[in-house]
BAFI-87089 format. One record per residue: residue number from 0; residue in three letters; chain; x, y, z of N, C-alpha, C in turn. Coordinates in steps of 0.2 Angstrom, whole numbers, plus 5000, padded with zeros to 4 digits. Example, Ala and Ser with C-alpha at 12.3 -4.5 7.8 and 13.67 -1.06 7.14 Angstrom:
REC   num   residu   chaine    n_u    n_v    n_w   ca_u   ca_v   ca_w    c_u    c_v    c_w
REC     0      Ala        A   5066   4972   5039   5062   4978   5039   5066   4984   5039
REC     1      Ser        A   5064   4989   5035   5068   4995   5036   5064   5000   5039
This chain:
REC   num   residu   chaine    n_u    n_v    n_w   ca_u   ca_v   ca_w    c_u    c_v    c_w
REC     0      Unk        A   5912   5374   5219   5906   5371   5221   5908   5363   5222
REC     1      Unk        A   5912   5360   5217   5915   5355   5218   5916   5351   5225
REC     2      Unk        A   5922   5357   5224   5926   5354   5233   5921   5356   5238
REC     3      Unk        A   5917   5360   5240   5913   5360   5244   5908   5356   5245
REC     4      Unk        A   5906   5352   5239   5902   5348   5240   5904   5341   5242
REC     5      Unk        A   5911   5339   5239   5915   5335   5242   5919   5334   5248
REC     6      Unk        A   5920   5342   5253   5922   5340   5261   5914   5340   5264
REC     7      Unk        A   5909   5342   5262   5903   5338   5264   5904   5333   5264
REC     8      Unk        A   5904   5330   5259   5903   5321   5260   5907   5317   5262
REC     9      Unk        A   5913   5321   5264   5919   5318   5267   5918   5318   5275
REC    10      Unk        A   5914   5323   5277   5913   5323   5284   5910   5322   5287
REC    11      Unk        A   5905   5320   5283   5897   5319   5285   5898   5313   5287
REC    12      Unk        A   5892   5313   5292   5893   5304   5298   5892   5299   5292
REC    13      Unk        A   5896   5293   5291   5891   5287   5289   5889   5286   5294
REC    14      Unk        A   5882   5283   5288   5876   5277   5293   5879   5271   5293
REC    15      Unk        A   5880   5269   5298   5883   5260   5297   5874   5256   5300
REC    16      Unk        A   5873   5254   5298   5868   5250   5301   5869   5242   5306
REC    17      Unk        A   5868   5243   5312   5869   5240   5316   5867   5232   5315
REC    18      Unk        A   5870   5228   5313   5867   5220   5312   5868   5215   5318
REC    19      Unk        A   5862   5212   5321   5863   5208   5328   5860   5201   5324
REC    20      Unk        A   5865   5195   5326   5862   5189   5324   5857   5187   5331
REC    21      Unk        A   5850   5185   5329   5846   5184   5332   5848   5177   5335
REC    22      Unk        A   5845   5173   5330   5846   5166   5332   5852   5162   5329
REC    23      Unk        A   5855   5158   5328   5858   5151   5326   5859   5147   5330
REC    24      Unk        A   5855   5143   5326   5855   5134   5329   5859   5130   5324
REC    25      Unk        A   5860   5124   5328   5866   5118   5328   5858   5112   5324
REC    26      Unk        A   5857   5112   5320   5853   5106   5318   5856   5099   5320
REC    27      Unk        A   5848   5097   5324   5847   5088   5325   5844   5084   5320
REC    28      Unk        A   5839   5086   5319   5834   5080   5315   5831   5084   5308
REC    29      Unk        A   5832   5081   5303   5829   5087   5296   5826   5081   5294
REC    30      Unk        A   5818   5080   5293   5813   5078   5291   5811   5081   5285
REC    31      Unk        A   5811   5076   5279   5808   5078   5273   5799   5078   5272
REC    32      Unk        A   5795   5081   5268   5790   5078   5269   5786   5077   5260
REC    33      Unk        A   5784   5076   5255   5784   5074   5249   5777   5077   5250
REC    34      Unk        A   5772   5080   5245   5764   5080   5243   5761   5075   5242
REC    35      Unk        A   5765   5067   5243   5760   5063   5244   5764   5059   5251
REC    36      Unk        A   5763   5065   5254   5764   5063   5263   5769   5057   5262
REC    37      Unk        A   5775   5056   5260   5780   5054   5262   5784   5056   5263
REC    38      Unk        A   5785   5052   5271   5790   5057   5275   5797   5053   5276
REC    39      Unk        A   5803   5057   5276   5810   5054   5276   5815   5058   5279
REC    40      Unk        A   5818   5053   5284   5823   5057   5287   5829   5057   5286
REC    41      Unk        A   5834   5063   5286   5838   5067   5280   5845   5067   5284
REC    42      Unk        A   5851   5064   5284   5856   5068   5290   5856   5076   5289
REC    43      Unk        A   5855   5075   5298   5859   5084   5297   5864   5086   5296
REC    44      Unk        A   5867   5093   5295   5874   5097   5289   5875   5103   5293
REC    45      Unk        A   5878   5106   5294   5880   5112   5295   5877   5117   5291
REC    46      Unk        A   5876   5115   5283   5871   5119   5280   5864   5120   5282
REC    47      Unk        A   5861   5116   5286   5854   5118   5288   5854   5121   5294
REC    48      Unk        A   5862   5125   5298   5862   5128   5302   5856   5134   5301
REC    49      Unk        A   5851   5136   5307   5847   5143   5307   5850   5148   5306
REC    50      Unk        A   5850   5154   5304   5852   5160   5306   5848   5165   5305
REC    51      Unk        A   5844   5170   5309   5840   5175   5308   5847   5182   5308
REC    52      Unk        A   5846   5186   5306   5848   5192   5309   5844   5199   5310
REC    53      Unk        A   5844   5201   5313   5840   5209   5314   5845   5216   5313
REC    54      Unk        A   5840   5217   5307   5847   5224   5307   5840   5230   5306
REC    55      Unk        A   5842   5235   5310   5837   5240   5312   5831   5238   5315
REC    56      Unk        A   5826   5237   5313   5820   5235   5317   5818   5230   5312
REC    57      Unk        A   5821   5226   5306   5820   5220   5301   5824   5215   5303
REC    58      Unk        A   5819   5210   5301   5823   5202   5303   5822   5200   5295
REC    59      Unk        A   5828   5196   5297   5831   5192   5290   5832   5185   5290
REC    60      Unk        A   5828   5181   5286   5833   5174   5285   5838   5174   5283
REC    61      Unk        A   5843   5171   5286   5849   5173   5282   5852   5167   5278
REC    62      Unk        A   5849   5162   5282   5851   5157   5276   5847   5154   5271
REC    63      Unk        A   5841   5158   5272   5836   5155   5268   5836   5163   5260
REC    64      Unk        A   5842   5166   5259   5843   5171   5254   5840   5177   5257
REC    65      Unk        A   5842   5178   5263   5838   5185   5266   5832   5187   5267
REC    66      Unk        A   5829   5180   5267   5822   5183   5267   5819   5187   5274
REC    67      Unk        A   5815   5191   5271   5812   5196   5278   5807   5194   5281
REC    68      Unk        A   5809   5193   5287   5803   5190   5294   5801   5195   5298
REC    69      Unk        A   5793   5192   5301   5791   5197   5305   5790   5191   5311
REC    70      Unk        A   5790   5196   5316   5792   5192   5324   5785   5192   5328
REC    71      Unk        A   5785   5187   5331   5779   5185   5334   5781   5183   5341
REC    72      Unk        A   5779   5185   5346   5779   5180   5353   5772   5177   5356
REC    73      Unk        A   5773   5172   5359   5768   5169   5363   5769   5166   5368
REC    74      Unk        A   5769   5164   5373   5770   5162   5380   5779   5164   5380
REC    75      Unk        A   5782   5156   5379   5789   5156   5378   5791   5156   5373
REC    76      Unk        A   5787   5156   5367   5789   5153   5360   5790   5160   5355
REC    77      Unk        A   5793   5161   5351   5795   5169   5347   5796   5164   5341
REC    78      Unk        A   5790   5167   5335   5792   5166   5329   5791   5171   5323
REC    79      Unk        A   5797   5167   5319   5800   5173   5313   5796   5168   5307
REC    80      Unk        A   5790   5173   5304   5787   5169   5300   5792   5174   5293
REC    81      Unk        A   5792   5170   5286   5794   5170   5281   5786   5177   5279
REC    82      Unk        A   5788   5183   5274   5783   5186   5273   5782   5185   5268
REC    83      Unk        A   5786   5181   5263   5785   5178   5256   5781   5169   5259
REC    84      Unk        A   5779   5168   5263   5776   5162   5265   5780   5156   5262
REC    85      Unk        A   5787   5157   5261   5793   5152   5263   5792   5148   5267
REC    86      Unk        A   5790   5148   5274   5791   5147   5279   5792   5149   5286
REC    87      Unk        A   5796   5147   5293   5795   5151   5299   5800   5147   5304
REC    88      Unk        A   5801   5151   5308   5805   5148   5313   5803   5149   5319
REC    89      Unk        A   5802   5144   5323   5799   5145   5332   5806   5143   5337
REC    90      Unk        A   5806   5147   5341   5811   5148   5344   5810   5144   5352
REC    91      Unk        A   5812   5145   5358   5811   5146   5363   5815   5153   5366
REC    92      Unk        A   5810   5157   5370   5814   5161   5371   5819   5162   5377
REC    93      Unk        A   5823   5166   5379   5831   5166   5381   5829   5164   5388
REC    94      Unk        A   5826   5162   5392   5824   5160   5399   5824   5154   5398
REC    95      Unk        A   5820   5150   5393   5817   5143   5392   5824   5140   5388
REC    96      Unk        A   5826   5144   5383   5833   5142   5380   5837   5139   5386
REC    97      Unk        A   5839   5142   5390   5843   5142   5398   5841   5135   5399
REC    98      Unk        A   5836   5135   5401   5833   5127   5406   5833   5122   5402
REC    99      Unk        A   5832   5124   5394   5832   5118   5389   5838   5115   5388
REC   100      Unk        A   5843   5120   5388   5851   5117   5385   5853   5115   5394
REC   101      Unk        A   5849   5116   5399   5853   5112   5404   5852   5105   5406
REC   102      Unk        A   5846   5105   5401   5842   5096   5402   5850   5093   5397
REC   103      Unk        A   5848   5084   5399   5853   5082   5394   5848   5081   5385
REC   104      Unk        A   5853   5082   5380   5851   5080   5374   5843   5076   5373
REC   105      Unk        A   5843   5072   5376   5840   5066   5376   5834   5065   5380
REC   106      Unk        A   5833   5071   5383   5826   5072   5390   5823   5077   5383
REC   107      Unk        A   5817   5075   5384   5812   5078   5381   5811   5088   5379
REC   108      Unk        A   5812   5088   5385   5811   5097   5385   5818   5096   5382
REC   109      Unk        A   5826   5095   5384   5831   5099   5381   5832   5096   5375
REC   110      Unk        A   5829   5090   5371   5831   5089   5365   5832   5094   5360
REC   111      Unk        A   5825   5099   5360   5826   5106   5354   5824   5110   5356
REC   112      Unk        A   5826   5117   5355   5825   5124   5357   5824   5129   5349
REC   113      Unk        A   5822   5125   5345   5820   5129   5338   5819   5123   5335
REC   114      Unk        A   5815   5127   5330   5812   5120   5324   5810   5128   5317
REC   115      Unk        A   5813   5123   5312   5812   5128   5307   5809   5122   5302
REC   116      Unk        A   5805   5127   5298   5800   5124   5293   5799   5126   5287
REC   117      Unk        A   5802   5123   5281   5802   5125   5274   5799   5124   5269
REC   118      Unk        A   5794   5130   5265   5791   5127   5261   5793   5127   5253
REC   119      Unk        A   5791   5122   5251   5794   5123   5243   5790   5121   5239
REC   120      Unk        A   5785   5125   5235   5779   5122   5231   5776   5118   5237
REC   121      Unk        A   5774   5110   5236   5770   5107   5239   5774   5101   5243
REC   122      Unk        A   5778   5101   5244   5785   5099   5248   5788   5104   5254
REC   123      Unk        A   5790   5101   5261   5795   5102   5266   5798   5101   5267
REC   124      Unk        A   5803   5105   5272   5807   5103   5274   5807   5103   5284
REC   125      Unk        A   5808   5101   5287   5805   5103   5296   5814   5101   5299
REC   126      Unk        A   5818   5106   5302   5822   5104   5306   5823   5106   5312
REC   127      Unk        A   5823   5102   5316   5824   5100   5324   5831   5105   5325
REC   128      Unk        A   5832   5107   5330   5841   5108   5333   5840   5111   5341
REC   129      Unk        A   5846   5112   5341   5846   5117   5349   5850   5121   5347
C-alpha cells in the first residue's frame, strides 16, 4: 500500500502556481505626512521601489509584506487597494505608461506613472516614481 501510494505522489503533476510581476516602479519623490499635517520630504531608496505581483487571479504587495490587493480600473488609472487598509497603488495603464515615459522627466504628464500611498496609524507615507 506504501509503494503505491508513493509512485502516486511521484507522478502526479505538481501544481506550480504561475507568479507575473505586475507592476515595479523606480521611486522619485517619497513625501512624509505626520497627524499634525506636517509634511516632509524624504530622499528616494531603492527600498521604496513598488512591486505588486499577481499569482493566480491574487495580487500581492510585495514589498509591503505580501499584502493582498484588489484591482480596480477607471479610465487610464488601475488601482491595487491594500484589503487590510494599509494603503494603495494607482497606476497608469500600459497605453498611458507608453506616452508617459516618452515625455521627458520633467513635463508634467511624464514626471510619474504611479504613486503609492501608505498608511500607518495616523501618519503617511506618498511616493511619486515612474
Amino acid at each position: 500500500m506504501k509503494t503505491i501510494l508513493y509512485l502516486a505522489l511521484l507522478f502526479s503533476p505538481l501544481h506550480i502556481s504561475a507568479q507575473e510581476i505586475v507592476v515595479f516602479g523606480i521611486p522619485n519623490k517619497v513625501i512624509a505626512m505626520d497627524q499634525f499635517g506636517n509634511r516632509k520630504e524624504l530622499p528616494s531608496s531603492p527600498e521604496d521601489s513598488v512591486k505588486i505581483t499577481k499569482i493566480e487571479n491574487n495580487y500581492y504587495w510585495e514589498n509591503r509584506n505580501n499584502t493582498p490587493m484588489t484591482r480596480t480600473e477607471s479610465t487610464i488609472y488601475i488601482t491595487y487597494t491594500a484589503i487590510d487598509g494599509s494603503g494603495y497603488v494607482t497606476i497608469v495603464n500600459d497605453t498611458a505608461r507608453e506616452l508617459f515615459l516618452a515625455q521627458p522627466s520633467g513635463n508634467v504628464i511624464g514626471r510619474y506613472t504611479y504613486v503609492e500611498h501608505i498608511i500607518s496609524g495616523l501618519t503617511s507615507r506618498t511616493i511619486y516614481g515612474r
